[in-house]
N, C-alpha and C positions, 0 to 999 in steps of 0.2 A: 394708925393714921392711914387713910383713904388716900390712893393716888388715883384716884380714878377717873380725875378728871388732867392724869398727863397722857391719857393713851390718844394714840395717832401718829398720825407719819409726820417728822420733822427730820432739816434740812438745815446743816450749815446756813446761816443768813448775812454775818461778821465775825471778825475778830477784831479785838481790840489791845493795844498794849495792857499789860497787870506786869508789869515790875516786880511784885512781889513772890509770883507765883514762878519766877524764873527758874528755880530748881525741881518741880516738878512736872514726870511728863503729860506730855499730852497725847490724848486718845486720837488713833489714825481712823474717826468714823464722822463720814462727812454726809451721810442720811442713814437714819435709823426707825424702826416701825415699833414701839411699842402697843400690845395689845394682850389680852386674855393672861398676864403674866408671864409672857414672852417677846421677847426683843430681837428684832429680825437686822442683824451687821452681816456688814460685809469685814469677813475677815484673810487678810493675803498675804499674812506672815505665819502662819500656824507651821511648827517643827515639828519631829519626831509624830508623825501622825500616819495611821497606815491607810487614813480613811479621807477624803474630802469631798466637800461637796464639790459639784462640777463650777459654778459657777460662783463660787466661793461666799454663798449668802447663808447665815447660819439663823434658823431659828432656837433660841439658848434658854434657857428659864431664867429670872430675875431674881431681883430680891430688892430692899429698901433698906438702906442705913440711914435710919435717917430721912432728910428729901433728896439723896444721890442715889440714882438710879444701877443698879451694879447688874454685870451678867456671870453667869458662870460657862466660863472658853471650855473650847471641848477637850481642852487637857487638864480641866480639873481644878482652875484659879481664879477668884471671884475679881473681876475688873468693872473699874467706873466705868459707868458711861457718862453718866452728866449729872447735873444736880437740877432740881425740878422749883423753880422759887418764882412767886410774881407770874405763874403760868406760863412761864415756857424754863426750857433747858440752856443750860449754860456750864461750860467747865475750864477750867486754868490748869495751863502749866504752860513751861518753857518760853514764858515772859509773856504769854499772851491769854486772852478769853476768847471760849469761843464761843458764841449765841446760838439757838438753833430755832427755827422758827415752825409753827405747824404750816404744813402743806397738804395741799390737794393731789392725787395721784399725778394729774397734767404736770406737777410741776417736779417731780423729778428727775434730775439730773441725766442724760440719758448714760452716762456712762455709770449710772444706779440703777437703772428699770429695774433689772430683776426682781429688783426686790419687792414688787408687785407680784411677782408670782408667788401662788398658795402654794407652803411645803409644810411637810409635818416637822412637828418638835427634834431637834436633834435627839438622836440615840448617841450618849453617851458610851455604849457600852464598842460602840464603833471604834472610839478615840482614848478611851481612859485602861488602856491595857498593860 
C-alpha cells in the first residue's frame, strides 16, 4: 500500500476526548515531517544514550503497519506515530485523539522550527551500542 500521499509537515491541530482509548499512551510529538521514508520528531526523553542530537530533532527511518505510521527510536524500538486515514493523521490514547493537520513551513510552532533544518538520516550505530 502507497502512502505517498501522507508525506509532509504536520501539526498538532485538536484533540478531542475518545473514552475508549483511555488506557493507552499517548505519543509526546506535537509536529512531525514525514518524507523520502523518514520522519523528522522531536524527541526529549531518550535514556541511556551516549549520543544526541543537539537540538533534539531526530531524523529516524519508518515503516507502515498497516495505515500507522511507526519510527524506529534511536534505541532500537518501533514506535507509533499516528495513523494516516481520511488524509490526515490521527492517534489515541490516554482518553484523548489527537488530529494533526498538514502544514506549510510558516506555520510551525516556533518552539519546533528546527525541524526545518535539513539533517541527515540518523546513524544508529551512534545510539544502539
Amino acid at each position: 500500500m502507497s502512502h505517498s500521499n501522507a508525506e509532509g509537515l504536520w501539526q498538532q491541530s485538536q484533540e478531542t476526548p475518545a473514552p475508549g482509548a483511555a488506557n493507552n499512551p499517548l505519543p509526546d510529538i506535537y509536529t512531525f515531517k514525514y518524507e523520502h521514508e523518514l520522519v523528522t520528531v522531536r524527541l526529549t526523553s531518550i535514556s541511556k544514550v551516549s549520543w544526541r542530537s543537539p537540538d533534539e530533532f531526530y531524523a529516524l527511518k519508518t515503516r507502515w503497519q498497516g495505515d500507522t505510521l511507526q519510527y524506529l527510536a534511536p534505541l532500537g524500538q518501533w514506535t507509533d506515530v499516528a495513523t494516516f486515514e481520511h488524509g490526515h493523521f490521527a492517534v489515541s490514547g490516554e482518553g484523548l485523539t489527537r488530529e494533526y493537520a498538514r502544514i506549510t513551513p510558516e506555520q510551525v510552532a516556533d518552539f519546533n522550527a528546527d525541524i526545518l533544518k535539513p539533517r541527515p538520516p540518523h546513524d544508529y550505530a551512534r545510539t544502539m551500542k
